[in-house]
N, C-alpha and C positions, 0 to 999 in steps of 0.2 A: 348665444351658443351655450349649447348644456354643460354645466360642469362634470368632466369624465375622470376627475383624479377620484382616485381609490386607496384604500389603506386593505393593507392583510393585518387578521386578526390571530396571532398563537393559540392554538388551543395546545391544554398538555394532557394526557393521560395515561395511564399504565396497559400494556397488555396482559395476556394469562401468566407470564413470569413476573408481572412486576416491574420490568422496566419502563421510562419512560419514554414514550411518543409525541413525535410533534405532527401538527399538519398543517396548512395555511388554511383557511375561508377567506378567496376573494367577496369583499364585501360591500364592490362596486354597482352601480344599476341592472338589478337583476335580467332587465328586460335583455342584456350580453351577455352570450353565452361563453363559457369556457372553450378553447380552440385549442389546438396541440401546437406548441414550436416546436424546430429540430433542435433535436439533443445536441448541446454543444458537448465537445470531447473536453475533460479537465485532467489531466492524465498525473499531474505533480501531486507526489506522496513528501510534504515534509517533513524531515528526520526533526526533530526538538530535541536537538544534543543539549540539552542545559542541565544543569547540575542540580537543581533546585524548583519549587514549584513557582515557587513567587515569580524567577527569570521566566516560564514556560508561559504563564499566564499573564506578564507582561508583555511580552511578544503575541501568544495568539490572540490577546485585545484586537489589534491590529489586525488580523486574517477574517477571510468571509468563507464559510463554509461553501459557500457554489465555487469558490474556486481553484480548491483542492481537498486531495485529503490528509492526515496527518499523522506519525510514525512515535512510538514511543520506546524505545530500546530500552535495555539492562541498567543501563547507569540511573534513568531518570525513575525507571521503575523500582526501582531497589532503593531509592532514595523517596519515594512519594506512595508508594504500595497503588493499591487499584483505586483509591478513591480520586483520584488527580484523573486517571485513565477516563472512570466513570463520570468525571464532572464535564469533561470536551466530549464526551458521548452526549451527554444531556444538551452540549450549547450548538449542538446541530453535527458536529463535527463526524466521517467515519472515520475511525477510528483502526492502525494496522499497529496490534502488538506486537511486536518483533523480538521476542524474548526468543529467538529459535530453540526448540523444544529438542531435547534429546536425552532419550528415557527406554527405559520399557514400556511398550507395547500400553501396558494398564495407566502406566501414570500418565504418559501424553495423551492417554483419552480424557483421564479426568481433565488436566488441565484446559482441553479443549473445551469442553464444556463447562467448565469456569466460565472459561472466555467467552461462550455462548450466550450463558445465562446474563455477560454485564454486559452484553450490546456489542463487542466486539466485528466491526468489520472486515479485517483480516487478521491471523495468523500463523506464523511460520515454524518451520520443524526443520533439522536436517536430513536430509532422503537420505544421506548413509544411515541414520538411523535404522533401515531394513525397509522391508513392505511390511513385516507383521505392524511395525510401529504404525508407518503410514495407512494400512487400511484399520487398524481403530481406531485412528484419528476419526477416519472417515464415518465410518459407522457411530462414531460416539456425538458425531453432531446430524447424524441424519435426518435424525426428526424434528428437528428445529425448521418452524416456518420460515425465519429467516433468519440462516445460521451462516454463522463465519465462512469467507473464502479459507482456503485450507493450501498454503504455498510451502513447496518443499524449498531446501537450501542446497545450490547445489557445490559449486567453487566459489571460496568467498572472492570478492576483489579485488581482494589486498595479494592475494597467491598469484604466483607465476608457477613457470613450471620446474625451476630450480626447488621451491618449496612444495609442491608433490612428491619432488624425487626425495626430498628429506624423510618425506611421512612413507616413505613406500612403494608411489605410485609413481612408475615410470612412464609417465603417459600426460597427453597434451592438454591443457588445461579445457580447452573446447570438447575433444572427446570425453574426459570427466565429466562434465558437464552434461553431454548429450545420452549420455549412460545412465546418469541420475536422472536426469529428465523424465526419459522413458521410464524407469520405475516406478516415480511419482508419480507419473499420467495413468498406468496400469494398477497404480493403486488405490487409483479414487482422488488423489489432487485436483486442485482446482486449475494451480501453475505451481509457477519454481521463481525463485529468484536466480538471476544470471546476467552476467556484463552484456552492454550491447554490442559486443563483436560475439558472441552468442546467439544474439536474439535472432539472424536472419536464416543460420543451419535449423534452429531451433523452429522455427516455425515453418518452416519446410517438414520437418522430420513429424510434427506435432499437431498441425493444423493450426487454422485459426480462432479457434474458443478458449486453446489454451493462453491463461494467462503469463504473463512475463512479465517480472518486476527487474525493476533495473535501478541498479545503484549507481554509484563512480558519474554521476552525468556532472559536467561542468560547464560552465559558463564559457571557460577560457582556459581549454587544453594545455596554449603552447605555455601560461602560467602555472600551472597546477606544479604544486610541493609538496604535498600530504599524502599520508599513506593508500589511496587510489591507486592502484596501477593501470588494469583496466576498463580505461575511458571513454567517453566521447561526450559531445554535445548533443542538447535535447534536440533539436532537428534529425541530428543523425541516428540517434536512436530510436527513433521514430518512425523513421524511412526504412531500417532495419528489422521493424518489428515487435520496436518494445510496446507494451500497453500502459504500465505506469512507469512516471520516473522518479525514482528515492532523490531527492536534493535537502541537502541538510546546510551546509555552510553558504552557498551561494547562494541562497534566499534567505535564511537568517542573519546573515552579515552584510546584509545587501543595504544601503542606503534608503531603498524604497522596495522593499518585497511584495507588495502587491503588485508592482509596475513589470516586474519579474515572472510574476505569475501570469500575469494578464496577457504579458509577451510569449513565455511559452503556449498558455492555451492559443494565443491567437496563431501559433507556429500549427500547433498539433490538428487545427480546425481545417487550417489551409491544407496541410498532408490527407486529413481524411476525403476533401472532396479532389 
């Protein structure tokens, strides 16, 4: 019998900005062609709450790029600057800056286009920020061949709607929501982030292209003590709507977080057929 095992070989190179690219070359018997599989769904965005780079890059040792993608917030940014960001860009990884951006108008464009230039796969802004804000965002990454998703911020949640009424807003945490939504999608947005007791008005109100990022997912609702209020499970977010799910503690503190992973894509794959 012929021998049919194969190796992929990395190639690396830069495009016209400078960053780098990767590609596989199957480097099997030529006389077999390349054939298409269906796209499996990987919908988990992991948050890397870690304090430090050395804890971040000890953990994503462990992770495989096919089978999520990965979140870097405030804390770990402010503590590692963009070269950390740019080094899991280069090891396959995309990449969702989550520094939610809220500025004038000029300054969220530049920074979008920071984000542009280092490879960045998604980043977020708050849509009260206005529409001027949110459409230079937009136009500030237009020309980019392949430029950052662009996700507005709409209710964080950790808010109820006791803490609306605090900031001013006498009104239901959903309809906030659904408010901002709509401005960010008229503004050239890509999606929004928003809880999955959101995601299923929202995608009604929205369509289906719009993106939905979803935080608060957990493992084990009737457990959960931290400041999530709300929640739900990756199944159920899913069935609702969401397109990615933000999990930051129940896959980093998981025992085996690949086997985590593995179980939600196998959830996400069953919902989509």
């Amino acid at each position: 019998m012929p021998d049919l095992r194969f190796e992929f070989t990395l190639y690396c190179e830069k495009d016209d900005k400078g960053r780098l690219k990767t590609r596989n070359e199957n480097t099997m018997n030529p006389l077999i062609t390349d054939f298409q599989t269906p796209q499996q769904r990987t919908p988990v965005i992991v948050a890397l709450d870690f304090a430090n780079e050395k804890d971040t890059l000890g953990f994503v040792r462990n992770l495989d790029p096919t089978l999520c993608q990965i979140k870097i917030g405030k804390e770990l940014f402010t503590a590692t600057g963009r070269s950390l960001a740019e080094s899991l860009i280069h090891q396959g990884f995309k990449l969702f800056l989550d520094l939610k951006y809220h500025d004038i108008p000029h300054t969220v464009a530049q920074a979008c286009k920071v984000a542009a230039d280092m490879g960045v796969w998604m980043v977020d802004m708050h849509a009260s920020g206005g529409r001027r804000m949110m459409e230079a965002a937009a136009e500030a990454v237009a020309g980019y061949g392949t430029k950052p998703l662009l996700i507005g911020v709409t209710v964080l949640t950790s808010m109820e709607q006791s803490d609306l009424a605090e900031i001013g807003l006498n009104i239901a945490p959903e309809e906030q929501v659904i408010r901002l939504a709509k401005l960010a999608q008229s503004s050239g947005l890509d999606g929004v982030v928003c809880s999955a007791q959101e995601a299923a008005p929202l995608r009604r109100e929205l369509g289906q292209d719009f993106v939905l990022v979803t935080p608060g997912i957990r493992l084990d609702i009737a457990g959960n003590n931290d400041d999530q209020r709300r929640i739900m499970t990756p199944a159920e977010a899913l069935a609702a709507g969401s397109t990615y799910l933000v999990m930051g503690r129940p896959v980093t503190k998981a025992a085996d977080p690949v086997a985590v992973l593995r179980e939600v894509n196998r959830v996400a794959n069953l919902e989509a057929n």
